[in-house]
N, C-alpha and C positions, 0 to 999 in steps of 0.2 A: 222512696218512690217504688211502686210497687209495676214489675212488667207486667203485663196482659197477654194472651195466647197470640191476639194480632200486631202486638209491639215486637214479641218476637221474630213474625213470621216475616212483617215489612223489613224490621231491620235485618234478620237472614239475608233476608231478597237483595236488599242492598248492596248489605258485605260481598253477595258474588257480583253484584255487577260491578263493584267497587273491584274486586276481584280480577274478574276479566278486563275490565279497563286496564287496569294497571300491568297484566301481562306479558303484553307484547313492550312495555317498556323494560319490562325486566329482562327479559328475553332477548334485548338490542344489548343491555351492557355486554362488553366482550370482556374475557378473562386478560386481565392484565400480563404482558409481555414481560418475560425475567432476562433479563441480560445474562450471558452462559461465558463468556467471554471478551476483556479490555486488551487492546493491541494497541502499544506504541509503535507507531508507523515514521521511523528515519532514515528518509532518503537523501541522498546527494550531500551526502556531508563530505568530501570532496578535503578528507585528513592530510594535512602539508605541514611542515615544518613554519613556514612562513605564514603573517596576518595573525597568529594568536589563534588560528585555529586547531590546536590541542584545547586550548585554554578555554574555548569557544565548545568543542565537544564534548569535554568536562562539567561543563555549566549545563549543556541538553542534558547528558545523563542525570545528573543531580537533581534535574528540575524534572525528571520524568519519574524517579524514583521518589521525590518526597514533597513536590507541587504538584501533586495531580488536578485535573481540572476539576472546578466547579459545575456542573452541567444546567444551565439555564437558574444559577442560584441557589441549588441544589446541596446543599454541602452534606446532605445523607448520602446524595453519589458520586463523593469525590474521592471513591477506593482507589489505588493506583493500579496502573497499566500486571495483567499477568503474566507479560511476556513484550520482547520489542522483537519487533523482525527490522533490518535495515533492508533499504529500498535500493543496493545500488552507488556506483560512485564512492565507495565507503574509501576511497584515498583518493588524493586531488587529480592524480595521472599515471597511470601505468604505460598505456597505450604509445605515448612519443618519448616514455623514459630509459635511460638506461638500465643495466643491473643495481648501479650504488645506489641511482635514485629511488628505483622501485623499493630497493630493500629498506631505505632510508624511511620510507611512508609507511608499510608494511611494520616494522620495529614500531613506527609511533602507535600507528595502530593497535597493536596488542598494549601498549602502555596504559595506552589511555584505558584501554578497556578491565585491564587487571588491575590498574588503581582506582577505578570510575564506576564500575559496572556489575552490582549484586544481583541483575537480573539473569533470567534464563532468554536466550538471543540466539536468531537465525536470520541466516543473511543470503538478499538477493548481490545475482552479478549483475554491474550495469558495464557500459563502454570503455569507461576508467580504468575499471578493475584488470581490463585483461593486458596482457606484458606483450608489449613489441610489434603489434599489427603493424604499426608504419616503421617497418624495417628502416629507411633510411637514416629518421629521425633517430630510433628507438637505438641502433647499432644492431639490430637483431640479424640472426640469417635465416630463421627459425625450427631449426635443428638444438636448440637449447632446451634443457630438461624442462626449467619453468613457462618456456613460451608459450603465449596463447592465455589459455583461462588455469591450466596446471597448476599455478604460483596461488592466482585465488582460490581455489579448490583448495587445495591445501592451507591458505588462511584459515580459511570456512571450516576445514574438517571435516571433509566428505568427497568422494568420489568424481559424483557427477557434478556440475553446476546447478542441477535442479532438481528437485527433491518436493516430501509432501508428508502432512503428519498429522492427524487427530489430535483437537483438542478441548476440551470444551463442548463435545454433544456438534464440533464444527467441522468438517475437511478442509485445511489449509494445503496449499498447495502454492509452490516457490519457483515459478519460470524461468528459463535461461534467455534472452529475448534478443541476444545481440550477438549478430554472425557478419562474418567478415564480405565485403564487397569494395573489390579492387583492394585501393589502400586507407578505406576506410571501414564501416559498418553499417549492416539496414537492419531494421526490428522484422524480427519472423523466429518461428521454429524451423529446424531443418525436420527430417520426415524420421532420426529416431528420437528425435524428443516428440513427435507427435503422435508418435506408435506408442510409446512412455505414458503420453498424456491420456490418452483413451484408453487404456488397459485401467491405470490410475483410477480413473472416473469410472468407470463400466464397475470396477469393484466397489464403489460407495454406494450404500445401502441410500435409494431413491430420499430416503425421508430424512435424508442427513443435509442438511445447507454446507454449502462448499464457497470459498473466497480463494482468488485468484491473484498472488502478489505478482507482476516484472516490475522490471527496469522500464520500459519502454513501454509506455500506453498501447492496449488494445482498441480502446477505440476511445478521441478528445477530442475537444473543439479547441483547446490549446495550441496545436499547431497551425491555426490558421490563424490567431493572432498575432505568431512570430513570423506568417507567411512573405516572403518575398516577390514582387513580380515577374512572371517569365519575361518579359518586353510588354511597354506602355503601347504598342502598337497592338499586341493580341491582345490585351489588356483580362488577361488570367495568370493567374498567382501557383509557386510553386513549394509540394511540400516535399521535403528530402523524405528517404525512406528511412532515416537514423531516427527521425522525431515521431514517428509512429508504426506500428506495425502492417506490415503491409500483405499480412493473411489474415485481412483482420474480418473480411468474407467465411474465408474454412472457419474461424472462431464462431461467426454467428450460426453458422449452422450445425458446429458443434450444440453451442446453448440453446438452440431450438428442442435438439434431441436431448440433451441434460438438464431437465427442470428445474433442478435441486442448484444453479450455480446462480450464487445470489448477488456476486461483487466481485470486482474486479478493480484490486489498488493498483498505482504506480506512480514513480518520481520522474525525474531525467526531465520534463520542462521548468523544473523549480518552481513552477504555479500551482494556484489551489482551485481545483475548479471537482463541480459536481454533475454529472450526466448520467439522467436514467433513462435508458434505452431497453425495450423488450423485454422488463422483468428482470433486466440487470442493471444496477448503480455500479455504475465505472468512476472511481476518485483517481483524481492527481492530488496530490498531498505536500506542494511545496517540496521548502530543501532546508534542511540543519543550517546551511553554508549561506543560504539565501543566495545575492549574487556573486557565489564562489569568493567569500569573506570578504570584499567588498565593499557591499553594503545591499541594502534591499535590491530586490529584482522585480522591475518593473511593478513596483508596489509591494509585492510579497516578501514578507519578513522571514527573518531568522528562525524556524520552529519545528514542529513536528506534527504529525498528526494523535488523536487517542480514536480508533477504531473498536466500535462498541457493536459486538455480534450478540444477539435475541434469541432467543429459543423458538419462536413461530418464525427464523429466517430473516427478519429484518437487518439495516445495518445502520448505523449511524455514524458522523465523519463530524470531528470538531476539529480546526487545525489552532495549534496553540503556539503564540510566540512567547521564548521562553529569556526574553527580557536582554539578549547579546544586541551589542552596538559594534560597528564595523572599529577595528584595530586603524589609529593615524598616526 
């Protein structure tokens, strides 16, 4: 077939407008998102001697290090987790126990962990964790070297109760979320963890995404499920200050001014719930322990989360039950 000076020109002609058509199609694909960082998220494992729950957090680890999740069928991205942070509650009671008991929990604690656990791990404090608040119960006076958050600090291997670290192209960052009122606890920072926290942030380079682990939700719609009524006469429902943070105002307008804070995890309602609010996804991430070995709590199973951070800042929350049935 032989072309002609006008076959070529028409077909040129075509080719561009074929051309520009096709443009702005091409121009919509977006560059595919690479995942920079997997987090096993276990909260409220709530470690006791009693229920089989050694036997029970032996089995999470196990199934975090060598089941990792399938994601939507996916078995090219079923790398496992490159780090776990625990969430909290990491023994069943410090708080109303004595010395023998705390240490009793504490001992199984590191067991489990140096027979169980080949991973690299950092841990939040949740309410559990700390020794002796209810002096009466507890026998405390609080004049004891370990009183307070001291005894888990020293678990943990650190200083403070909260801390923060680069990893992954991410700013992780580890809250302390539970201060003492009367002879209990409300979720808040006091004012030098929040001097801590704004130094913290103010020094992360803007283009860096930043994730936010406590103990105690910054902001859920969880507590209103477990809400109780003040009186059927006013007929308005009341949330304690333990089950959510209650500066959780000063936080939003921190994230207003910090654009880069892209999530915010937490445990302590053993529920799994997902809320995205203002360019931030706030998770609750269930519990290891489910209903404090038990058995399920209010539907939610025994599991964990796998917490999948993105390089353009996105986040992703798959919670996995890792196959435990309550001890009978």
């Amino acid at each position: 077939m032989t072309t002609t000076r006008r076959d070529f020109l028409v077909t040129g002609a075509a080719s561009v407008c074929l051309a520009a058509a096709a443009a702005p199609t091409l121009a919509a694909v977006s560059t595919p998102r690479t995942r920079r960082l997997r987090i096993a998220h276990l909260t409220d494992i709530h470690l006791q001697p009693e229920l089989e729950a050694a036997r029970g957090f032996a089995a999470c680890l196990a199934h975090v290090q060598t089941r990792p999740a399938v994601i939507d069928g996916d078995v090219a991205d079923s790398s496992p987790p490159d780090l776990i942070i625990t969430g909290g509650d990491t023994i069943m009671d410090a708080f109303e126990a004595d010395m023998a008991r705390t240490k009793l929990q504490w001992e199984l604690w590191r067991k489990v962990k140096a027979d169980h656990c080949g991973m690299e791990m950092h841990s939040v404090v949740g309410n559990h964790d700390v020794w002796g608040w209810a002096r009466g119960k507890a026998g405390t006076t609080g004049t004891e070297p370990l009183y307070g958050k001291r005894w888990v600090c020293d678990e943990f291997g650190r200083e403070l109760p909260y801390t923060s670290f680069d990893r992954g192209g991410w700013h992780l960052v580890l809250l302390d979320s539970v201060f003492p009122n009367e002879q209990s606890y409300i979720g808040r920072l006091d004012d030098a963890q929040w001097d801590w926290l704004e130094r913290d942030l103010a020094a992360v380079d803007p283009a860096t995404p930043v994730i936010i682990f406590s103990h105690i939700p910054i902001l859920s719609a969880t507590p209103l499920a477990v809400a109780g009524p003040t009186s059927p006469e006013v007929g308005s429902i009341q949330i304690p200050g333990g089950r959510i943070h209650v500066d959780g105002d000063r936080f939003q307008k921190l994230f207003t001014r910090q654009r880069n804070i892209k999530a915010c995890a937490s445990g302590h309602m053993h529920l799994v719930e997902q809320l995205d609010y203002q360019g931030v996804r706030y998770l609750c991430n269930g519990a290891v322990s489910a209903g404090w070995w038990k058995g399920l709590n209010r539907g939610t199973d025994f599991g964990y989360a796998v917490v999948d951070l993105f390089d353009d800042g996105t986040v992703e929350r798959r919670y996995i039950p890792y196959g435990w049935t309550a001890a009978t």
